[in-house]
N, CA and C atoms as a LAMMPS dump frame, in Angstrom:
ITEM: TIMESTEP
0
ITEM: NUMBER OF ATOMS
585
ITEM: BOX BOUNDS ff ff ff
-5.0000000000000000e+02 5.0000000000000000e+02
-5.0000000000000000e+02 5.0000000000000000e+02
-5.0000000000000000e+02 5.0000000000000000e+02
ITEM: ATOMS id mol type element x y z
1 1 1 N -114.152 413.199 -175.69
2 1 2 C -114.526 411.968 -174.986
3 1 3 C -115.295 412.268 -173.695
4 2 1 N -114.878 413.308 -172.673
5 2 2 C -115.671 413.675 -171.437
6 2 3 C -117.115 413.953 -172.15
7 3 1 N -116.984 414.812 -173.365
8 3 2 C -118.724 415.02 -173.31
9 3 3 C -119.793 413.758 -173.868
10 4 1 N -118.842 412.693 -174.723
11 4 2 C -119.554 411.447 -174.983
12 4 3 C -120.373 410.762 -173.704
13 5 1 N -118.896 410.599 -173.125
14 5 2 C -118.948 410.203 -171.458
15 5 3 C -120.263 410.731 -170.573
16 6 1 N -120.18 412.122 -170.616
17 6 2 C -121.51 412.546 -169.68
18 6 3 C -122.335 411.922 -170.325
19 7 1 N -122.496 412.492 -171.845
20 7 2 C -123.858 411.992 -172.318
21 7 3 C -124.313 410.838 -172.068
22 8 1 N -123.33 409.909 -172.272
23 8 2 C -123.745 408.234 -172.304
24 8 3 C -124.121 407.99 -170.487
25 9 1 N -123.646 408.68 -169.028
26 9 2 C -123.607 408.469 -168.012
27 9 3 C -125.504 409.466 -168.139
28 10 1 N -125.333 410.238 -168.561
29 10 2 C -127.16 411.301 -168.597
30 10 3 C -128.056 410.011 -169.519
31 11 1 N -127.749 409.271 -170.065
32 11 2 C -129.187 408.038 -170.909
33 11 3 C -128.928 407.122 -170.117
34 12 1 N -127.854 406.95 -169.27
35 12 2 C -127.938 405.111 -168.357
36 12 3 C -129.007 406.077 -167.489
37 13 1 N -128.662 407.125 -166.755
38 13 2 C -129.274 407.489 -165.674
39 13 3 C -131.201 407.842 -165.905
40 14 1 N -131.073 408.38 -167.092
41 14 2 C -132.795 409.11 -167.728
42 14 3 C -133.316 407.713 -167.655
43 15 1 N -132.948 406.703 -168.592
44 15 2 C -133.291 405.621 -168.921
45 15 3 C -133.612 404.804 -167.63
46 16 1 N -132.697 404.859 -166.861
47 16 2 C -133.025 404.061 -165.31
48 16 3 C -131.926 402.557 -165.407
49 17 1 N -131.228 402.563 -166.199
50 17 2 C -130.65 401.25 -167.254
51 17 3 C -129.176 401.167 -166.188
52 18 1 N -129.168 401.728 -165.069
53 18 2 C -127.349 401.435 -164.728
54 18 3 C -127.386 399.667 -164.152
55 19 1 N -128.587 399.421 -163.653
56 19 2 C -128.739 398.041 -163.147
57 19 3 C -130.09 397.726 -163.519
58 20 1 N -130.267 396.566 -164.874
59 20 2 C -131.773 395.591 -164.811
60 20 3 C -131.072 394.356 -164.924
61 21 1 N -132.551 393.297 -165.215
62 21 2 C -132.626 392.856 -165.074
63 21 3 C -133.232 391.539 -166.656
64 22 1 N -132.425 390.536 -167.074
65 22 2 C -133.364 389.899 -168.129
66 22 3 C -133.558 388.512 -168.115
67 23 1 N -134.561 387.886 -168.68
68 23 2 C -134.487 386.364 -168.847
69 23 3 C -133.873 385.883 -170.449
70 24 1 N -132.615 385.437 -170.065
71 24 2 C -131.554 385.173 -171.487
72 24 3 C -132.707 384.328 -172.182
73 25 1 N -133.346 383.257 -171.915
74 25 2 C -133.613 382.238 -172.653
75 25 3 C -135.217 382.856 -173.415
76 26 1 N -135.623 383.733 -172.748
77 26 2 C -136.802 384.59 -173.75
78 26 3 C -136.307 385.218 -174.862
79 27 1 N -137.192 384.594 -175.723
80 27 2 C -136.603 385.257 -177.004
81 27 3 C -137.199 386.949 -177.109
82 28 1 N -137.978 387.445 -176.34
83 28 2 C -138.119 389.138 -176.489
84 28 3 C -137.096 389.493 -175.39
85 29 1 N -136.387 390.471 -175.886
86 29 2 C -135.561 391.025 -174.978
87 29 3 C -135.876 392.299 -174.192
88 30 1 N -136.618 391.429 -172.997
89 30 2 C -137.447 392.819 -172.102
90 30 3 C -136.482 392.567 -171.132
91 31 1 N -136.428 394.346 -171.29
92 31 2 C -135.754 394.604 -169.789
93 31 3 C -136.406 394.68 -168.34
94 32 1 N -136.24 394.174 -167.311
95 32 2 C -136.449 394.616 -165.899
96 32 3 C -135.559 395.586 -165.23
97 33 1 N -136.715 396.832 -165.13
98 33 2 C -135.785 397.853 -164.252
99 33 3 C -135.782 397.234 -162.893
100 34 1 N -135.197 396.591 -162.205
101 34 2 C -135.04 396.037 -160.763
102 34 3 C -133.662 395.569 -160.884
103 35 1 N -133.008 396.365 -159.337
104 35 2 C -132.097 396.283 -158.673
105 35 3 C -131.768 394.354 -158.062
106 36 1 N -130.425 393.726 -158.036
107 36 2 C -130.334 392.949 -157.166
108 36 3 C -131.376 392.052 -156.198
109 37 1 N -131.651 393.257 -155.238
110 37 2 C -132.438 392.985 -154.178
111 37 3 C -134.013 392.565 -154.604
112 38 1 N -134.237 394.063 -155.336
113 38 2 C -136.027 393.568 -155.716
114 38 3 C -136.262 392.799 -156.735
115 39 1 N -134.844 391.866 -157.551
116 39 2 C -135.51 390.634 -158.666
117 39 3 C -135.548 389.626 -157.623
118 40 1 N -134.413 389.526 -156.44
119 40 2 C -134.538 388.224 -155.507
120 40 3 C -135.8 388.696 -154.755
121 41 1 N -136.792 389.881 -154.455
122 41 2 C -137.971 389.322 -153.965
123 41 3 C -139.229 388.821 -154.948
124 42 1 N -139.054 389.391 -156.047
125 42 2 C -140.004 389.078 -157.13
126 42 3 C -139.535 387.172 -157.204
127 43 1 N -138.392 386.653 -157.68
128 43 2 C -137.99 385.573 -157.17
129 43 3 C -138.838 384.524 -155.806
130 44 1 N -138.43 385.492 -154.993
131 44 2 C -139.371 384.952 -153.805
132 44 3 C -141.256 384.601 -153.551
133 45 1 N -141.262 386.178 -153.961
134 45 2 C -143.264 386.063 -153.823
135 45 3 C -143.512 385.078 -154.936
136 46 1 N -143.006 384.28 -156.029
137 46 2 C -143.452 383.13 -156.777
138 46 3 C -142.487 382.282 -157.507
139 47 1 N -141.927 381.62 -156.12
140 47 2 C -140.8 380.589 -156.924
141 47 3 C -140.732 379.534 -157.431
142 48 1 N -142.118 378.993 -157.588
143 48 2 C -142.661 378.161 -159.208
144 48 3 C -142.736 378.668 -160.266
145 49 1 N -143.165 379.555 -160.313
146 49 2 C -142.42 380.45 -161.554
147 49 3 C -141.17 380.438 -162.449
148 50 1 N -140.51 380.872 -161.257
149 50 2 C -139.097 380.943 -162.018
150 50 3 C -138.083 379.85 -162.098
151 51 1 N -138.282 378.812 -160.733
152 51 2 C -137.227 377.582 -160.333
153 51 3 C -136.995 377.462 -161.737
154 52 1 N -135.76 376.833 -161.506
155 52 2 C -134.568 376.211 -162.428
156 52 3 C -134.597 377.15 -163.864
157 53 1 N -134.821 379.22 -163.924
158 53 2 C -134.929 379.771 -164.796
159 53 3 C -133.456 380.439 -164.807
160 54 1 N -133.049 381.085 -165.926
161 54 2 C -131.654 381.763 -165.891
162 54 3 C -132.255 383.376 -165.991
163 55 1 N -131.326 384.25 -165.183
164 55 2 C -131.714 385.407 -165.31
165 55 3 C -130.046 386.039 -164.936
166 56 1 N -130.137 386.859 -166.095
167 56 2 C -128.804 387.68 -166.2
168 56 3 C -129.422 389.314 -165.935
169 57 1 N -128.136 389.684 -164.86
170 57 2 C -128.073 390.506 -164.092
171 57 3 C -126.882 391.853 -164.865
172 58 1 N -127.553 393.02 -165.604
173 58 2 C -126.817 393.906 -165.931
174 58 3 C -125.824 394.977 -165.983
175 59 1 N -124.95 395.367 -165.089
176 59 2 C -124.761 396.581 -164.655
177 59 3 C -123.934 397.517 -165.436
178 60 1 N -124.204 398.842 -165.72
179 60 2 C -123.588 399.499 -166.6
180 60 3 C -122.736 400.84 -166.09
181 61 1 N -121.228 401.2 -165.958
182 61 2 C -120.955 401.849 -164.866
183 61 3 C -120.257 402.652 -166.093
184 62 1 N -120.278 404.191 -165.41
185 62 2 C -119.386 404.769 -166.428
186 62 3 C -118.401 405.951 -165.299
187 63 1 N -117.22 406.438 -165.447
188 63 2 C -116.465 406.649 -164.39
189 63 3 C -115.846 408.157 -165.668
190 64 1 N -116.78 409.267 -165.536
191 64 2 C -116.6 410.02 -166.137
192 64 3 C -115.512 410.989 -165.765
193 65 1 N -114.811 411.091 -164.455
194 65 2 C -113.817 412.681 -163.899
195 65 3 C -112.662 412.042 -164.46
196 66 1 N -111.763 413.001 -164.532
197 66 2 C -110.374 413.004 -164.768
198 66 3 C -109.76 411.658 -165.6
199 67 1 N -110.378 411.943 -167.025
200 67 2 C -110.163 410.872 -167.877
201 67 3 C -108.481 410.794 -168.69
202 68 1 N -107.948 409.566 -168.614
203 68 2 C -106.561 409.312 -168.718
204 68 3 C -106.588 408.03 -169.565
205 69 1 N -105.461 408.273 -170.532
206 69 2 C -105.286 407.179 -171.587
207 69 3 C -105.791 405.481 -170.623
208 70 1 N -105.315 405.173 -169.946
209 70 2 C -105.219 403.654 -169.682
210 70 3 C -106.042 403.646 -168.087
211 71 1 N -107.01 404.537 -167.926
212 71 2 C -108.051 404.232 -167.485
213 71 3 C -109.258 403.634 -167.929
214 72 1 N -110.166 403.127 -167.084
215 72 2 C -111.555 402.566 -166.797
216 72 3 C -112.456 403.662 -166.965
217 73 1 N -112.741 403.866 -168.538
218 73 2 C -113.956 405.081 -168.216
219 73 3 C -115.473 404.443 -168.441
220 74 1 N -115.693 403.345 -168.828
221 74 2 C -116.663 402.705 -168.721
222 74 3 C -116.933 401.217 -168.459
223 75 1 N -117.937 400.306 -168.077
224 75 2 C -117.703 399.138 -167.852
225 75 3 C -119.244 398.445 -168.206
226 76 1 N -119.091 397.163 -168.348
227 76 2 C -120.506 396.51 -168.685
228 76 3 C -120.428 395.366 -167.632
229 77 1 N -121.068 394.799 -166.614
230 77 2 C -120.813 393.247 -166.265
231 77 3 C -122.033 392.587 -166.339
232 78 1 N -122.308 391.665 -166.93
233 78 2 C -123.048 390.724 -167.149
234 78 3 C -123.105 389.344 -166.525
235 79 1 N -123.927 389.358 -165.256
236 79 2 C -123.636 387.851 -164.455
237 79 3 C -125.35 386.961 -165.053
238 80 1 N -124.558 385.998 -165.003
239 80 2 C -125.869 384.726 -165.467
240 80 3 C -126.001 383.808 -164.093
241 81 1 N -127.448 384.033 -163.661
242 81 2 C -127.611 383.58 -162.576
243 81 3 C -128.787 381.689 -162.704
244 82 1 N -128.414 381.033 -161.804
245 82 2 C -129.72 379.859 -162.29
246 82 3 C -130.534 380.663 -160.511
247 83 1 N -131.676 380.242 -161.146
248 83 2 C -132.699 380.479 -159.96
249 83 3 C -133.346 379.436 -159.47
250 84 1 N -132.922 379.235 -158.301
251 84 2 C -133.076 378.057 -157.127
252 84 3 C -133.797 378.359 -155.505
253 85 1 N -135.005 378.069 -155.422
254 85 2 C -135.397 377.775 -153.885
255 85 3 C -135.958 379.485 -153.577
256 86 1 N -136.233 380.239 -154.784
257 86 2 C -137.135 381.723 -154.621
258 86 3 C -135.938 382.664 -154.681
259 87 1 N -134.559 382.5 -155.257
260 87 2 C -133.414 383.403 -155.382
261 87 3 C -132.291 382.798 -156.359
262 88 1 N -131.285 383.949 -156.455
263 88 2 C -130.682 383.78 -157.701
264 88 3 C -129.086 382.47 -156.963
265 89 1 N -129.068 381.399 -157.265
266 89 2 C -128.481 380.613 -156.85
267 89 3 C -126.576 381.526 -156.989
268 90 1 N -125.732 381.663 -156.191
269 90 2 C -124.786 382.51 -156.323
270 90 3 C -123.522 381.164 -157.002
271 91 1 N -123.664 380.584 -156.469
272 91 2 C -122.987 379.127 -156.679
273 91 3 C -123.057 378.592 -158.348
274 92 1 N -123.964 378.451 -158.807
275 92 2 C -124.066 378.59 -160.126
276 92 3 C -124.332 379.767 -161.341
277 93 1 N -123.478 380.669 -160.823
278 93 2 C -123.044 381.421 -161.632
279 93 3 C -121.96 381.853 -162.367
280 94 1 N -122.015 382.269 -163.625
281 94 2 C -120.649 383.099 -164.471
282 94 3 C -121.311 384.381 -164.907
283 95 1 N -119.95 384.963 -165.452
284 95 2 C -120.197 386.586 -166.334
285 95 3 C -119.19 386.965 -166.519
286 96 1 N -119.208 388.105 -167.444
287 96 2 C -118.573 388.93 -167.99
288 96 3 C -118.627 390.399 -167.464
289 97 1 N -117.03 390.772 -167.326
290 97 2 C -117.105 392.453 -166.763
291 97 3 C -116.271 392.307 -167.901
292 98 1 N -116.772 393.178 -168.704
293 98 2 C -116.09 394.18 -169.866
294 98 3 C -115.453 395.523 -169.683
295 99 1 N -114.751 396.168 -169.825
296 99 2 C -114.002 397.005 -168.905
297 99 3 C -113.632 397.872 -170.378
298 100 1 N -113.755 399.533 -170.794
299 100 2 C -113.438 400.212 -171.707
300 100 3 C -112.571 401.366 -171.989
301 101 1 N -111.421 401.641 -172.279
302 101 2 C -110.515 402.551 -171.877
303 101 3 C -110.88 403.905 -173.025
304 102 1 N -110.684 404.878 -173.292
305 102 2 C -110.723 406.016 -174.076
306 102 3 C -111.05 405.629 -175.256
307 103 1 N -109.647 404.7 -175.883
308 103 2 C -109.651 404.553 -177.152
309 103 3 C -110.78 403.317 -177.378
310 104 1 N -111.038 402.161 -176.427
311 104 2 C -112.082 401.534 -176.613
312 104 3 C -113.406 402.191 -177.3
313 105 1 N -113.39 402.805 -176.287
314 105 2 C -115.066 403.804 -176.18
315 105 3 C -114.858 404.319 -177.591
316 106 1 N -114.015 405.006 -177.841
317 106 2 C -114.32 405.77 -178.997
318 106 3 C -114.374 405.213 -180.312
319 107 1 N -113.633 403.845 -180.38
320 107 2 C -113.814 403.022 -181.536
321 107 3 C -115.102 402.342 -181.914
322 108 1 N -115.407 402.081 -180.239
323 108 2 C -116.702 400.721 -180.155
324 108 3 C -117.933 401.997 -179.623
325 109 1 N -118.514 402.797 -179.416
326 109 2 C -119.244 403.549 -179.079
327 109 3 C -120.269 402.471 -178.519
328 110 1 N -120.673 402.839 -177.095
329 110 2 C -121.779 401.948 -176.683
330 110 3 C -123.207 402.072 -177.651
331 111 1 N -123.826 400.748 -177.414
332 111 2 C -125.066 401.024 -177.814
333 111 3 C -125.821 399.684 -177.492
334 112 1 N -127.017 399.76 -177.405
335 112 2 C -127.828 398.867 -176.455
336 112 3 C -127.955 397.375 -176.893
337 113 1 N -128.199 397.359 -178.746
338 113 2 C -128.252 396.19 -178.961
339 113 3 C -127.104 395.41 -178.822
340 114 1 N -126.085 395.89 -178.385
341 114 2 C -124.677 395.059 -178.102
342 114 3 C -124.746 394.39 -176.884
343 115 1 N -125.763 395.15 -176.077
344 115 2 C -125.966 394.267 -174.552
345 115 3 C -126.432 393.471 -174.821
346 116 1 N -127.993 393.876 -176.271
347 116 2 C -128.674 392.033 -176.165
348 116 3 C -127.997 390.99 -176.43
349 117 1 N -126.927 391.377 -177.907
350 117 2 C -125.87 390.251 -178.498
351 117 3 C -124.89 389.31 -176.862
352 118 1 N -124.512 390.428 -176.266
353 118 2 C -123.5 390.175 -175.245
354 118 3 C -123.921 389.226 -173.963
355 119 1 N -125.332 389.363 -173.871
356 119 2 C -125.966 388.676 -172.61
357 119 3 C -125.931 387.048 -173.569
358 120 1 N -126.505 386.976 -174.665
359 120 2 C -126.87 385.261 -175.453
360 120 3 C -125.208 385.006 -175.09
361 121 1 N -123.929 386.062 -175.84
362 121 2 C -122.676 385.536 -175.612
363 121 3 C -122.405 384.876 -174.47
364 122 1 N -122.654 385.452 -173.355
365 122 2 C -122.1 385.403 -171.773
366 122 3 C -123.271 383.97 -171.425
367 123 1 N -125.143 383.802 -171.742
368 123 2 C -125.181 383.346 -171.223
369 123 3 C -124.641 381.852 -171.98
370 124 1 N -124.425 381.543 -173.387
371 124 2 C -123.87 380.635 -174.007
372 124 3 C -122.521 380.279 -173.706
373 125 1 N -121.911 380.789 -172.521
374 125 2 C -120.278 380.599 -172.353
375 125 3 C -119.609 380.751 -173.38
376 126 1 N -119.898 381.849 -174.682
377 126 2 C -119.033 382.227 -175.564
378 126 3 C -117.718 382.862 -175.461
379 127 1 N -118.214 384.017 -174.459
380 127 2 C -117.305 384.81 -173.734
381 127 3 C -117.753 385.069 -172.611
382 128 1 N -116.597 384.953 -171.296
383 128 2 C -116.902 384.805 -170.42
384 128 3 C -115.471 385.483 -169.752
385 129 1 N -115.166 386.14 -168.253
386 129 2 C -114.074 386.7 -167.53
387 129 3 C -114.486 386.599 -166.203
388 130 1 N -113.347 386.597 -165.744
389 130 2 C -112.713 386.285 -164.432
390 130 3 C -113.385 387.702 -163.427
391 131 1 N -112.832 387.787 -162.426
392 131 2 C -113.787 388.426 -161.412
393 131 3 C -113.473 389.752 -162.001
394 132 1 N -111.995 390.082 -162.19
395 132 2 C -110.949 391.344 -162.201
396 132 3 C -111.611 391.722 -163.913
397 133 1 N -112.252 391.102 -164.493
398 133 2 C -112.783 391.249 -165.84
399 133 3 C -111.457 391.445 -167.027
400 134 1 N -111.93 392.019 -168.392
401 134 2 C -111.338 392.027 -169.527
402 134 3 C -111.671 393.811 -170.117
403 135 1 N -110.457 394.206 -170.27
404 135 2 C -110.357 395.02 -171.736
405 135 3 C -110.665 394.625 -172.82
406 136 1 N -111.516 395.511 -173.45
407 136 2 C -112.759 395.505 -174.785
408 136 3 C -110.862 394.92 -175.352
409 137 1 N -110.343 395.383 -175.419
410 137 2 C -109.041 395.691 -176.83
411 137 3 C -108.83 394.043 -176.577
412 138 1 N -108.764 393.046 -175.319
413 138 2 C -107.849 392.28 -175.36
414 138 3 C -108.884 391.267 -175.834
415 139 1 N -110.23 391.574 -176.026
416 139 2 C -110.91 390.094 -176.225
417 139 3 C -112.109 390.944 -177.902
418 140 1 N -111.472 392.104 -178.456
419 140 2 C -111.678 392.541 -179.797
420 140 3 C -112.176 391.558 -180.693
421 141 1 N -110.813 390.849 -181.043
422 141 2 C -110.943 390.058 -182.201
423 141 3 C -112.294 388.957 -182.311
424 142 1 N -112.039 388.426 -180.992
425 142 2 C -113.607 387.554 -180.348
426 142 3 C -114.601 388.027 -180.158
427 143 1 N -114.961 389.374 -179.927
428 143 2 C -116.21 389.757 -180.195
429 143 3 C -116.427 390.286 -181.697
430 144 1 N -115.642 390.514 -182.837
431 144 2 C -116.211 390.733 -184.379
432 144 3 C -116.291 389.286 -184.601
433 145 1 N -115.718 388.592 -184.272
434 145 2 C -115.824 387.165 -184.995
435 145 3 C -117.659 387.085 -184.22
436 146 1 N -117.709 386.976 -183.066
437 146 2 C -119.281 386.706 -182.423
438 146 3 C -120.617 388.122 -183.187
439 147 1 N -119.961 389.042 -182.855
440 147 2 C -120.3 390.231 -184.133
441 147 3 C -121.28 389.261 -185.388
442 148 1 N -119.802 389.105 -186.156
443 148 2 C -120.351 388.574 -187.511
444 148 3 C -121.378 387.612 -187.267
445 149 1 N -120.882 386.588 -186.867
446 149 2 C -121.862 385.06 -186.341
447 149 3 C -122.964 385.731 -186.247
448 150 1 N -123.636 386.543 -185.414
449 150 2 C -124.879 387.372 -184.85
450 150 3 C -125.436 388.049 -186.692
451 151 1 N -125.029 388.883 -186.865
452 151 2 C -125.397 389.252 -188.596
453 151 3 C -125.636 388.45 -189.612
454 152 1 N -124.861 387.446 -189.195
455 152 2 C -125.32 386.179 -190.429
456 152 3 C -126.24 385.839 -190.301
457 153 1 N -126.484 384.978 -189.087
458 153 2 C -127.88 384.479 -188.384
459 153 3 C -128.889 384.891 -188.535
460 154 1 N -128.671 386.585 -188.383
461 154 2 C -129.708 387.696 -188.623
462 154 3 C -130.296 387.536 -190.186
463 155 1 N -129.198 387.85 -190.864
464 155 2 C -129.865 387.675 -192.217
465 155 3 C -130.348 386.672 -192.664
466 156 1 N -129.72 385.132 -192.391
467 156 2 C -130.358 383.829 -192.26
468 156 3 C -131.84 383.959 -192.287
469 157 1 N -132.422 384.682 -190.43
470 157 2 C -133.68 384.256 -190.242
471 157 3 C -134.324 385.395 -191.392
472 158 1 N -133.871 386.661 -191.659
473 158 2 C -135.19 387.353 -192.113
474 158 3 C -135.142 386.716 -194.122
475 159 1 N -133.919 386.256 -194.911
476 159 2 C -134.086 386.074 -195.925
477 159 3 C -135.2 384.345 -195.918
478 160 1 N -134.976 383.802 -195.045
479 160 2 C -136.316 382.758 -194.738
480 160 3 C -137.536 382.885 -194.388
481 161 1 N -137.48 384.496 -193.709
482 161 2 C -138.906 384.554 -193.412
483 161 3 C -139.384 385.31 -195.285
484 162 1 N -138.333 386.217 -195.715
485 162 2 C -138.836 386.64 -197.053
486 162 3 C -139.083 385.194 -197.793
487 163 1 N -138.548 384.36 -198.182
488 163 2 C -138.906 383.174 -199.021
489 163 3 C -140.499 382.277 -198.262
490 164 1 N -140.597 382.876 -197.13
491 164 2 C -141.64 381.959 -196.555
492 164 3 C -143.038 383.034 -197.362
493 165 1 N -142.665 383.938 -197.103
494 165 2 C -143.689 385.238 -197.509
495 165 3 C -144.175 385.085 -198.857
496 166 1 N -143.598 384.884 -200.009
497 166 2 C -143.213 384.449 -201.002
498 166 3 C -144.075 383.914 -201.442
499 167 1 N -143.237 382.491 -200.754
500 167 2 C -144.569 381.049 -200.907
501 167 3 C -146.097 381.44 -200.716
502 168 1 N -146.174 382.058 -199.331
503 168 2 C -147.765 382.288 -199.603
504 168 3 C -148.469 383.406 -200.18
505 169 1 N -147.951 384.161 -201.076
506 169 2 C -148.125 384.688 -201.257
507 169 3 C -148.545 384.235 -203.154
508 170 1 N -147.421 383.52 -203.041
509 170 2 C -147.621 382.534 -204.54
510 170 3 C -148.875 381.567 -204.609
511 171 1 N -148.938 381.08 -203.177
512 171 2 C -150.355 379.901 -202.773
513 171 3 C -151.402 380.732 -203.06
514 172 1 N -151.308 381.919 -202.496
515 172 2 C -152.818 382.734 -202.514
516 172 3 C -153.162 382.908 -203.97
517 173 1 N -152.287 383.768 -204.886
518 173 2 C -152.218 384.224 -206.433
519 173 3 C -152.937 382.347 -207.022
520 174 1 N -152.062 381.675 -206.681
521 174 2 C -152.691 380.623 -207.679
522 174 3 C -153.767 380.126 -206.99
523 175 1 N -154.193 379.961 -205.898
524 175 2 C -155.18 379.849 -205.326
525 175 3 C -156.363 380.492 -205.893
526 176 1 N -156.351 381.953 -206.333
527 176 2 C -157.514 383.244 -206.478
528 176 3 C -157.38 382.226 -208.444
529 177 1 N -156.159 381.73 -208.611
530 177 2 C -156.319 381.852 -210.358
531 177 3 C -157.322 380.387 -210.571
532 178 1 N -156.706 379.351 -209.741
533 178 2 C -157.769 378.316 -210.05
534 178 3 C -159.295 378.633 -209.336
535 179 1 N -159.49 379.635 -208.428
536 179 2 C -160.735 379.684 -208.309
537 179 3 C -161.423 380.227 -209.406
538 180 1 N -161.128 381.374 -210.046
539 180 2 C -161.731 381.966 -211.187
540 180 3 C -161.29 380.754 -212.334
541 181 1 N -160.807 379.838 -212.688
542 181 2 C -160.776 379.037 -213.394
543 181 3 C -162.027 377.95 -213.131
544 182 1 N -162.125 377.845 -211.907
545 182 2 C -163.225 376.906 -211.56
546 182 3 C -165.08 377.652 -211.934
547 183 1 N -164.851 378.66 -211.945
548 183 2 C -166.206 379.672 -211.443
549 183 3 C -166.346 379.532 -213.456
550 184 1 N -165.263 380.07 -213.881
551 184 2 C -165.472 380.147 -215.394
552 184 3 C -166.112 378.973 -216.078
553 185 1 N -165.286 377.656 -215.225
554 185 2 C -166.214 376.096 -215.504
555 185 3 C -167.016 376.059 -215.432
556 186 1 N -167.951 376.248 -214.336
557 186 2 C -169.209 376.315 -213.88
558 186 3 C -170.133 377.645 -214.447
559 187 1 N -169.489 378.371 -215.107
560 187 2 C -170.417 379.341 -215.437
561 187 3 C -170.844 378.423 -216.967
562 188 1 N -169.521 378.222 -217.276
563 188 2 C -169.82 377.352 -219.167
564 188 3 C -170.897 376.175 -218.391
565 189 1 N -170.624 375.395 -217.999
566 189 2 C -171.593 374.35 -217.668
567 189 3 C -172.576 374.996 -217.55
568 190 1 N -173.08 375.812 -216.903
569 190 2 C -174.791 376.663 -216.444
570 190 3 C -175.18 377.155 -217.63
571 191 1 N -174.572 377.642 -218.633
572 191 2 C -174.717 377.97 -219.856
573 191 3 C -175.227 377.004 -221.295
574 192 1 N -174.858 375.953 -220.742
575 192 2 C -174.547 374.898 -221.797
576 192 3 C -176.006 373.946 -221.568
577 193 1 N -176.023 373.612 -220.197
578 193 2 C -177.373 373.373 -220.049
579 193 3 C -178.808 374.166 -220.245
580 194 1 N -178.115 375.567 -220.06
581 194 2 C -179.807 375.998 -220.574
582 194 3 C -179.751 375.885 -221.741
583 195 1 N -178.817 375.841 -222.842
584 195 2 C -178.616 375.727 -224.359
585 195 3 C -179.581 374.493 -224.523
């Protein structure tokens, strides 16, 4: 577990990922490498921009020395901020601190697309914790159930985009067949008249 631990504390750090920055309600999930401070000035230099936008605030902490069963060796918190007047309004906010002990980590192994799933959770008030946050173990069952929900959906949109593909793909084929049906008409007609 210590060498998972470094590793996973050596990609937050390479990556630059211990604190960004995202807009929940964009459907591409781009990250902002910016700290706290420099999203509230980006906030500032154009706050028509962003007024009345939601922006969830990431932080990813991992607490690698002297690792012990019913310690904190890693943590996620996810705050959802509304943006008001060129800054992140503090007053209208919630989030989630997720909090991971040994056996957490080693069951649930971090990995990134769980932040994207976890930010729609947090900013949808799916799941949501108190300041002192939650153990992965005690709110488990609620994240496979949100888990699944997320996979279904998933397969939902792409088996619709395959049936959409489909269709035009069927439009084109009969499309190309009545054109050469039409051309064959017109060739007999051009034929028939020089007869």
């Amino acid at each position: 577990m210590e060498d998972y631990l470094q590793k996973l504390s050596d990609m937050i750090r390479t990556k630059k990922i211990s604190q960004f920055s995202v807009f929940p309600d964009d459907k591409t999930f781009k990250i902002i490498k910016k700290d706290k401070t420099e999203i509230n000035k980006t906030f500032k230099a154009n706050p028509a921009k962003y007024e009345t936008k939601y922006v969830a605030t990431v932080t990813l902490s991992t607490i690698p020395n002297n690792i012990k069963r019913n310690d904190t060796i890693f943590s996620i918190a996810i705050d959802i901020y509304l943006v008001e007047d060129g800054r992140r309004n503090e007053s209208k906010s919630w989030g989630l601190l997720l909090k991971y002990r040994p056996n957490d980590l080693e069951e649930h192994p971090f990995k990134m697309k769980l932040i994207e799933k976890m930010i729609q959770w947090v900013y949808k008030k799916q799941v949501t914790s108190g300041f002192d946050g939650l153990y992965y173990e005690k709110i488990e069952k609620k994240l496979d159930i949100l888990k699944n929900k997320y996979k279904k959906k998933a397969s939902r949109t792409k088996s619709s985009k395959k049936k959409l593909s489909k269709k035009r793909s069927l439009k084109r084929s009969s499309n190309k067949y009545s054109l050469k049906r039409q051309s064959k008409k017109h060739s007999l007609k051009r034929k028939s008249k020089k007869n």
